[in-house]
C-alpha positions in Angstrom: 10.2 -16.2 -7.6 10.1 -12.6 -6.4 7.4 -10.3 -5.0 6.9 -7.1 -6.4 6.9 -3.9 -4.2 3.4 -2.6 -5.7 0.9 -2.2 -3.8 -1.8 -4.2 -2.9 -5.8 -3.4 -2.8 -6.8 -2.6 0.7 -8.7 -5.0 2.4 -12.2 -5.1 2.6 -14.3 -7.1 5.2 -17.6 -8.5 4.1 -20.6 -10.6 5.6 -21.9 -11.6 2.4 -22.4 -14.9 1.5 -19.2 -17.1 -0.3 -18.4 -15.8 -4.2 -19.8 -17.9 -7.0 -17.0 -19.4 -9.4 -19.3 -17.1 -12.0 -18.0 -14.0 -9.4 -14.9 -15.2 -9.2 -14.0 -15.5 -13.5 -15.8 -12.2 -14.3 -13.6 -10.7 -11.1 -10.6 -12.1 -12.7 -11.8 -11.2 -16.1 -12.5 -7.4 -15.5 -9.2 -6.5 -13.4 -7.5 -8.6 -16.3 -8.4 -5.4 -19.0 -7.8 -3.3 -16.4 -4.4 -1.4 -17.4 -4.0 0.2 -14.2 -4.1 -2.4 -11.9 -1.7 -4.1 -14.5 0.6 -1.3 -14.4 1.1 -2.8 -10.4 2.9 -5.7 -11.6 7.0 -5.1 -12.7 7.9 -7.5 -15.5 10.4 -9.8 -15.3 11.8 -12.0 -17.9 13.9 -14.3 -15.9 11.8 -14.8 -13.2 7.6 -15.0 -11.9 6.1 -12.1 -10.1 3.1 -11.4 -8.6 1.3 -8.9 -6.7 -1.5 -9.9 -4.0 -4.9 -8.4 -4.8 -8.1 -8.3 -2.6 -11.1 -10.2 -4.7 -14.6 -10.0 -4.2 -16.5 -11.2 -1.4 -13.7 -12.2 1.0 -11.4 -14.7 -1.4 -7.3 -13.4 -2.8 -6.5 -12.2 -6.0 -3.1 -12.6 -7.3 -2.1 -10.9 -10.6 0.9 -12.9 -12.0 3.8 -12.0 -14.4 5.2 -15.7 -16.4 8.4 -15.4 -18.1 8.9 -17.3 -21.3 8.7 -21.1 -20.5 8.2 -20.3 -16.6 5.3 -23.2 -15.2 4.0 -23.6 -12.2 4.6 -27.5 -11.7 1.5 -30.0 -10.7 -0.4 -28.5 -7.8 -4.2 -28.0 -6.4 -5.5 -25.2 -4.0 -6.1 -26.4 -0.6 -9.5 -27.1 -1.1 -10.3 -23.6 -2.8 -12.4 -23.0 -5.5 -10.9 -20.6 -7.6 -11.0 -18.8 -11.3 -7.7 -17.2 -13.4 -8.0 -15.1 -16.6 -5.0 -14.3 -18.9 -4.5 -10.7 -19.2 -1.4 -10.8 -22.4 0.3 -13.5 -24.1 -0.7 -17.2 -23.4 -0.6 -19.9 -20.7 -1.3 -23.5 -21.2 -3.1 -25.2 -18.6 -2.6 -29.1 -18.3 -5.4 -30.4 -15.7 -7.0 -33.9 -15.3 -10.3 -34.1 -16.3 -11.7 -35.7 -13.2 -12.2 -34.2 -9.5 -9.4 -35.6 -7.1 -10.3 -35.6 -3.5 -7.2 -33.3 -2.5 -6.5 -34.8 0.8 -6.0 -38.7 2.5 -3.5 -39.8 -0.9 0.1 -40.0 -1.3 0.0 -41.6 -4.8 -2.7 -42.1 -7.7 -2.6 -44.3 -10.7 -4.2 -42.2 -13.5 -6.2 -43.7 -15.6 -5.6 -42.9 -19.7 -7.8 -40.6 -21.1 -7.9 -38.2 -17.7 -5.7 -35.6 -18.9 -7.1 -32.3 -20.2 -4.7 -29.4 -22.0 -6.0 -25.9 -22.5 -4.6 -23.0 -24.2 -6.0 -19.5 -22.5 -4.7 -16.7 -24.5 -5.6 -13.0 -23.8 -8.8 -12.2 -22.8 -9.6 -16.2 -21.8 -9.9 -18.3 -18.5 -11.4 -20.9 -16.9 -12.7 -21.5 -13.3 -12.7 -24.6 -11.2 -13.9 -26.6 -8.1 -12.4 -26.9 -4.7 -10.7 -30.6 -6.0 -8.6 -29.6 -9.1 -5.3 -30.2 -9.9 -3.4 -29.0 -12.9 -0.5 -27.0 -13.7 -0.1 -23.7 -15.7 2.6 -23.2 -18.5 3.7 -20.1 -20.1 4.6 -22.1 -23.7 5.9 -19.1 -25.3 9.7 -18.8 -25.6 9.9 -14.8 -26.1 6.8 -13.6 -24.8 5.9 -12.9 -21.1 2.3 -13.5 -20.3 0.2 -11.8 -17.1 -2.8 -13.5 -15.7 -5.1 -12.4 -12.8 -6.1 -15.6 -10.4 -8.8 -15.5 -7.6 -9.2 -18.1 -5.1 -12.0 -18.5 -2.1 -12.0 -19.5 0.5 -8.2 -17.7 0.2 -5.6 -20.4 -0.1 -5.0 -22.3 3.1 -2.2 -24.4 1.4 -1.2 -25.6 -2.1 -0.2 -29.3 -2.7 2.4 -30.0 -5.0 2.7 -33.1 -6.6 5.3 -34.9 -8.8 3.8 -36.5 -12.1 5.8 -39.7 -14.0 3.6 -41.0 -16.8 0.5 -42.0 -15.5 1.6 -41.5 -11.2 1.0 -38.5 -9.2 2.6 -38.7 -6.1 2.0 -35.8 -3.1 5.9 -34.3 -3.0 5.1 -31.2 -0.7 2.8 -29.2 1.6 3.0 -25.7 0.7 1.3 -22.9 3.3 1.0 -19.1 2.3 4.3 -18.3 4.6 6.3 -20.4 2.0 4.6 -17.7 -0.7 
């Protein structure tokens, strides 16, 4: 993974009250058809980039560029809410279909029936709770696909998780310096 060298909104400190998930998706929704704040984000097909944004209302933004078959591996937010939108070509998102408390775990037997698999091509998304875990999948073998993200409060940490059958096991503790 790589960060680009484009730059980043400026910073904007607010006192209003937390973002909805509904402020969230339509932020992530309206910079996704926005070509120039896409035009931040250098392509590459070998590997992900990104570029941090500033979202509404105090939370991160991350616009992300997914090479073909690039995925981000099982994971949650840290106890974020958060909300992405794809912005060209498709991502698959593979969830479970229950909230997980995110903390106080190591393993989980998953019921069947649990999982969840959504395709989001251009122009869709999906937000989610402050307990979800799921992974995101770029399923295209040619095509690179670009997604804007938003997360509040901004990520404290990301847990990522190693998945065999129906066991999800806590593998590592990620915190933004690792980003």
């Amino acid at each position: 993974m790589s960060i680009t060298s484009a730059p980043a909104r400026s910073p904007r400190r607010s006192s209003s009250p937390a973002p909805t998930l509904a402020e969230l998706l339509a932020f992530a929704r309206e910079t996704a058809a926005d070509p120039e704040v896409l035009a931040q984000l250098a392509i590459n097909p070998e590997e992900r980039t990104w570029v941090r944004l500033q979202g509404p209302k105090g939370s991160e933004a991350w616009l992300i560029g997914w090479p073909p078959g690039s995925e981000t591996g099982w994971h949650d937010h840290g106890g974020s809410s958060g909300a992405f939108v794809t912005a060209s070509g498709e991502l698959s998102e593979l969830s479970l279909g229950l909230p997980i408390p995110t903390a106080g775990w190591r393993s989980l037997e998953l019921m069947e029936g649990v999982d969840r698999q959504r395709s989001l091509p251009a122009g869709r998304g999906r937000s989610f709770g402050p307990h979800h875990v799921h992974q995101v999948i770029n399923p295209s073998e040619e095509q690179v696909a670009v997604s804007v993200h938003c997360y509040y409060p901004p990520l404290p940490m990301q847990r990522r998780y190693a998945r065999s059958g129906h066991t999800l096991r806590l593998a590592l503790v990620e915190g933004p310096e690792q980003w």
